[in-house]
N, C-alpha and C positions, 0 to 999 in steps of 0.2 A: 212190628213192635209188640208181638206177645210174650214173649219170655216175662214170667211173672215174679213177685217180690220171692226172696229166696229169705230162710229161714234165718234171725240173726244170729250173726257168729261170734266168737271168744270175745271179749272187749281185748284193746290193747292193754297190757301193764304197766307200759309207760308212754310219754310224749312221743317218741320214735318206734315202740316195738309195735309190729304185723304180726299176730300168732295165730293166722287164719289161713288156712291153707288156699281158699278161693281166690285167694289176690298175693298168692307168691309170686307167680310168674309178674303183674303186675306193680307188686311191690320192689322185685328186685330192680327193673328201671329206672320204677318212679324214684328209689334210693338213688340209681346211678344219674337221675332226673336234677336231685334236688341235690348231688354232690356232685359237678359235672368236672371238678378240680383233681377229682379224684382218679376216674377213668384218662383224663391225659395226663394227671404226673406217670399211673401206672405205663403209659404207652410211652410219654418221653424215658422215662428210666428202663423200659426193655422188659418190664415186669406182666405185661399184657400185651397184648396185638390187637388191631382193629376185629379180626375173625373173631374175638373169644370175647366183645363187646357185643358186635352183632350174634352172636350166639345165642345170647342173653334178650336180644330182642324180641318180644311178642310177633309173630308173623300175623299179614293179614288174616282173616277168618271170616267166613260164610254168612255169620252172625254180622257180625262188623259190617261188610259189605251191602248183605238185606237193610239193616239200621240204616247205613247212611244213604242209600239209594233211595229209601223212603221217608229219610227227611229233606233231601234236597227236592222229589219229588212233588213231597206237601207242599215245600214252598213255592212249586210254580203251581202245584192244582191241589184240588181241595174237590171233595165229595160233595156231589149237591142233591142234597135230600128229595125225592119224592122222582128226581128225574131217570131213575134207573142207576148205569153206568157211563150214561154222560158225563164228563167234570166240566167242571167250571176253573177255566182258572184265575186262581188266589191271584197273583204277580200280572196278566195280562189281562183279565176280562172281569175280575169282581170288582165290579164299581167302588169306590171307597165313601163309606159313610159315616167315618168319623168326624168331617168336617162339618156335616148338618144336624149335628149336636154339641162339639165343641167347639165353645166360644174362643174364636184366634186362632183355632187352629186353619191351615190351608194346605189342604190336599185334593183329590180327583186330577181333573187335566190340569197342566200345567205347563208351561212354554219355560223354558231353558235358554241358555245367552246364546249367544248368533256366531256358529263356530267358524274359522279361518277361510272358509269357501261360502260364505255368508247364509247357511240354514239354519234353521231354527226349528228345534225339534221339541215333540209335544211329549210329555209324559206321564206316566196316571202314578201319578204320588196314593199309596194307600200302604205305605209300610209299617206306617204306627196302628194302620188296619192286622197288619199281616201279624206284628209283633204281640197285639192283646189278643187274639184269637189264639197264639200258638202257645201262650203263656196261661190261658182259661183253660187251654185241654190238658198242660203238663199238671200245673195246681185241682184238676179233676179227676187228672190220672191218680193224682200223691195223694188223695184224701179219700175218693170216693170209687172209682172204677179198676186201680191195683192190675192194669193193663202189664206193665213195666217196672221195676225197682227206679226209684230217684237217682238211686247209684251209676243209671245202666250208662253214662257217657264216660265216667271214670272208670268205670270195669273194664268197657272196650277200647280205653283211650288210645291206645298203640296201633292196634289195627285200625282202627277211627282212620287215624294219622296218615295210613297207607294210604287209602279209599280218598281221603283229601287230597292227596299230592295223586292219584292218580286223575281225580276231576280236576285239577291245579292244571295239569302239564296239557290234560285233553283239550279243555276249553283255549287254552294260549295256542296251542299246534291249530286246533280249529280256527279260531280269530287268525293265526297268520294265512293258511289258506284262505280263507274265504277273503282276505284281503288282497291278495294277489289275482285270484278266478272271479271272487263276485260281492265285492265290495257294494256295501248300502251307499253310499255315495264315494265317487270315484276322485270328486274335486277337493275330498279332505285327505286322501290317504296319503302316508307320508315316505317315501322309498330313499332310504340312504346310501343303500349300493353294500351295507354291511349286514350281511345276513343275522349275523348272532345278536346284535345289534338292534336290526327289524321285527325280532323275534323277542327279544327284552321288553323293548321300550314300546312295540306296537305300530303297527301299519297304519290301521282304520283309526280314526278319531271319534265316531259312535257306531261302531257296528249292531247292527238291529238284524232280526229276524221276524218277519210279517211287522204289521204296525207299532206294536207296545214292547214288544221285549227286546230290550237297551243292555246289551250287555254291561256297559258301567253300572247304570243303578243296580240291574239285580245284583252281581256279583258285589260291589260296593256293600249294596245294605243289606243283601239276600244271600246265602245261608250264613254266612259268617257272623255278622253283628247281632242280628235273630239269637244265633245260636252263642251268645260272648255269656247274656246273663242267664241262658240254662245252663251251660258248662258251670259258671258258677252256685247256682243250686246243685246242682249234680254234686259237685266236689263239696258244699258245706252237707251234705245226707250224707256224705261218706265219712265225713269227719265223726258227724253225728254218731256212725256207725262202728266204726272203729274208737272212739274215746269218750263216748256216751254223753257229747253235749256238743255243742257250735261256741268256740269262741267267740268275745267280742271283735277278734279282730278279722275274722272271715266274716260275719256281718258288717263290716265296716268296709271289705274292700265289696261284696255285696254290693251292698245300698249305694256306696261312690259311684262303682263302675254304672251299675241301676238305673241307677240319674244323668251320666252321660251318654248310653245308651238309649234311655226314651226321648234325651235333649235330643238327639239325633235324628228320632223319628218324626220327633215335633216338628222339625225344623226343616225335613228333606226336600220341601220345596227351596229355600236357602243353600240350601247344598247343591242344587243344581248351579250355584254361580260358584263355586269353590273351585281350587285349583284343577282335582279331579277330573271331575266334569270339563271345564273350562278348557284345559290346554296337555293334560295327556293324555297320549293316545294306548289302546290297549292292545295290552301283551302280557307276556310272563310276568310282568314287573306288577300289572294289576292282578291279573286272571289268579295266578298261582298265590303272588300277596294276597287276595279278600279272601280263596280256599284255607290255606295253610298257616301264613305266618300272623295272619290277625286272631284267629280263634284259638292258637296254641300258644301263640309271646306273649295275647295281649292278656290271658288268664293264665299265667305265671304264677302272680300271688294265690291264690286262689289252690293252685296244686300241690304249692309249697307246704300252706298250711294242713293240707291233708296228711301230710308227714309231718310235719312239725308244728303242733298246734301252740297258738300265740296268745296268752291270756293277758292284754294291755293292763298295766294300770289306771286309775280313772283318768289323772290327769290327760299322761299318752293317748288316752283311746280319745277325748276331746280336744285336745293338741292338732290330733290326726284328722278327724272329723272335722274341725275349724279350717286347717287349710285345705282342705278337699273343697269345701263349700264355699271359701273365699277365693278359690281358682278358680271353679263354678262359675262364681259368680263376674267375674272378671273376662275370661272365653267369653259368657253368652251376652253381657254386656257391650263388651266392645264389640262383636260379630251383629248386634242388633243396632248399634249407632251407624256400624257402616250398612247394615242392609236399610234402615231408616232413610240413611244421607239417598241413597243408589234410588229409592221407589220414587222419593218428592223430588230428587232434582236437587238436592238441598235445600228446601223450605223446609224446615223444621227446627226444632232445638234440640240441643246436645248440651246436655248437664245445665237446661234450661235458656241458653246464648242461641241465637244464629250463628251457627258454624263458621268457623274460616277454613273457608277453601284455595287452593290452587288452582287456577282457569291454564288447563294445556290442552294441545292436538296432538292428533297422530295419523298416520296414513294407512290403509287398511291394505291388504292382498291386492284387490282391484285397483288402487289408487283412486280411492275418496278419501276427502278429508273430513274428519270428524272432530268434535271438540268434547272433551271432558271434564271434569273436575275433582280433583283430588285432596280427601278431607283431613284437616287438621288440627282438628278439636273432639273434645272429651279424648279416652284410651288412644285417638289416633293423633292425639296432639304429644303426648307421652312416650310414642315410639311408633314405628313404620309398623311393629307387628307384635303390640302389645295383646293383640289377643291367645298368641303362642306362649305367653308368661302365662298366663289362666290356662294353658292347658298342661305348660310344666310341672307347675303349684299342684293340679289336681292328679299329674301321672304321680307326683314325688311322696304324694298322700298313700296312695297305694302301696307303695314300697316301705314307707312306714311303718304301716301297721300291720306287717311281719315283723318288728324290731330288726332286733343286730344284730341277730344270730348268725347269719352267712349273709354272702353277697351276691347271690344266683336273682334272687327278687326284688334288684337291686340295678340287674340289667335290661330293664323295663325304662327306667329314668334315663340311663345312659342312651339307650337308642334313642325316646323319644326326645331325647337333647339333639342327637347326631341328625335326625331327622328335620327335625324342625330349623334345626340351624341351614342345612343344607335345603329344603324349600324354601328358607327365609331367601338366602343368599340367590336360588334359582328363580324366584318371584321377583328378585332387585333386578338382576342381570337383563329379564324379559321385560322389567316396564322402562329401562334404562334404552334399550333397544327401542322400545314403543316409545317413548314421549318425549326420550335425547333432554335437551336444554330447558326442558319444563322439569321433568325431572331433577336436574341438578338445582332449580330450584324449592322444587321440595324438599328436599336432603337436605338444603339449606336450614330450611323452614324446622323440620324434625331431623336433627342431625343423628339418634340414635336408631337402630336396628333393631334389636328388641329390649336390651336391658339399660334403661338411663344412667349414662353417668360409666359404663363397661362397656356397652357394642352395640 
């Protein structure tokens, strides 16, 4: 990452006009990016061909490739001063010491839920480590050391793009071998007899290499989420740069996404009981998903605004802000009543009451029987998965604060609808499987799905 700040160029003269020659190649995409209605009416009507699209496309580049090979590398190792060319690594071996200063937080070793062949795997939570160390060097780079342009992830965005779907497909092809030849544990892996299939959804249930590195966590919360809220500084410098100021409304999806991105770091011992973790196994559907489709869908808005800069009104821009924060607040709410209910056993209070629970069993792989309880008070008395409303509220904030002007920033909401609905419905079918006639009890009990009174 030496490529240094490059001299400023023309400003733009209007909201949409690029009169820089540095970011033509660039720009022509990101137009075809941020109008994508455009390129298939031309291809349904006969007026273009896919070749004369891909034409248009940035190829990988040399640059791109060193860039991302040396941030994915940061984030498994890191430079350890005074020891030569020893690393240490960041992701596997640097203790986390976040947790012996901040209060509530919990990170270092950590135990993870007991997967389907009954292990229990340890892991060194230090991601909210990983996240303010890589964020201290970008804000040192931007102020004081001018190693890099702030620009330099929008610059390379296209090529970036390659270099990710090439560590996307590597890592998945890798996990499927190594699930077949030599599998971290042999009693979880999952063989369907359909190759394409095995290859989507995943073989190995936690495939590891040596003791600490978990391929879910890292790929999960390592490079991609790391890299959600630099891609969005990257893309507000470049707005900067091209129209000589930062909207409010690219600070707004900023500071949103900001907030649910360090929730996540906070919380990643938490995340080890989430679905993820819990009950998929990895493959393409991960590997390539945490690569590719999370650092390029999930900052949409974000890219959008670099072409189309969005100046809210006051109102809108706190409209926007309000339900971003009241979605916030509803996610981490209800995810902390159930992780509360899950630590005591259910001794505790929820919206101040002793919870009412459902008392059900179920029978494990082995054939033990186990008992649980199933809560239904506060957010989980409200709906089976009220915590996915808090996280619709806060994706729909995002989409907002681009306004109305197209509907590209807009298909952020739609997926994470389609998503969410369809793990809702895959998490019913699994505990419906698991708990049988306790279940239909519950459903009794909270008879909505996610939205009261709709589904």
């Amino acid at each position: 990452m030496a490529a240094k700040s490059q001299p400023n160029i023309p400003k733009a003269k209007s909201l949409d006009g690029v009169t820089n020659d540095r970011t033509a190649s660039q720009g022509q995409w990101g137009r075809a990016c941020c109008a994508l209605t455009g390129p298939v009416v031309d291809i349904v009507t006969g007026h273009a061909r896919l070749s004369d699209i891909w034409a248009k496309t940035p190829p990988i580049t040399r640059k791109a490739a060193q860039l991302y090979t040396l941030w994915v590398t940061f984030q498994v190792s890191s430079p350890c001063p005074g020891v030569g060319t020893q690393q240490v690594l960041l992701y596997t071996s640097l203790p986390d010491f976040c947790h012996k200063f901040l209060p509530g937080y919990v990170g270092g070793i950590q135990e993870g839920a007991v997967t389907p062949a009954g292990v229990v795997n340890k892991y060194q939570i230090n991601g909210l480590q990983a996240w303010l160390l890589t964020h201290l060097l970008w804000f040192a780079n931007a102020h004081l050391l001018s190693w890099f342009s702030p620009t330099i992830i929008f610059d390379n965005w296209i090529p970036l793009l390659w270099c990710a779907n090439i560590l996307g497909y590597a890592v998945s092809t890798f996990a499927m071998v190594k699930g077949y030849f030599f599998p971290t544990s042999a009693r979880d892996c999952k063989f369907t007899g359909n190759f394409f299939y095995n290859y989507m959804m995943g073989i190995e249930f936690n495939p590891r290499i040596g003791k600490w590195f978990d391929f879910k966590l890292f790929f999960n919360g390592r490079p991609g989420i790391v890299a959600w809220t630099l891609i969005n500084l990257s893309f507000a410098a470049k707005q900067r740069e091209l129209h000589s100021h930062v909207t409010n409304a690219m600070v707004l999806v900023n500071v949103l996404q900001a907030i649910y991105v360090i929730d996540f770091f906070w919380n990643e011992t938490w995340y080890l009981k989430t679905i993820d973790i819990c009950h998929d196994h990895f493959g393409w559907y991960l590997g390539w998903g945490d690569c590719v489709w999370l650092p390029y869908l999930y900052t949409l808005q974000g890219l959008y605004l670099v072409y189309h800069p969005v100046q809210l009104s006051t109102p809108h821009a706190v409209g926007v802000l309000l339900l971003g924060l009241v979605g916030y607040y509803i996610f981490r709410v209800a995810n902390h009543q159930k992780d509360l209910f899950r630590r005591t056993d259910g001794r505790c209070l929820i919206w101040g009451r002793k919870p009412k629970v459902i008392e059900c069993s179920y029978t494990s792989a082995d054939g033990q029987r186990h008992h649980s309880k199933l809560l239904v008070s506060g957010f989980w008395g409200v709906a089976r998965h009220f915590n996915y409303v808090g996280d619709l509220m806060g994706s729909l904030a995002y989409c907002l604060a681009c306004g109305g002007g197209h509907l590209l920033p807009y298909f952020y909401i739609i997926y994470m609808a389609i998503l969410l609905t369809h793990r809702c419905l895959r998490d019913e079918h699994r505990c419906a499987s698991k708990y049988g006639r306790d279940w239909e009890r519950y459903t009794a009990a909270v008879p909505y799905r996610l939205l009261p009174g709709i589904f």
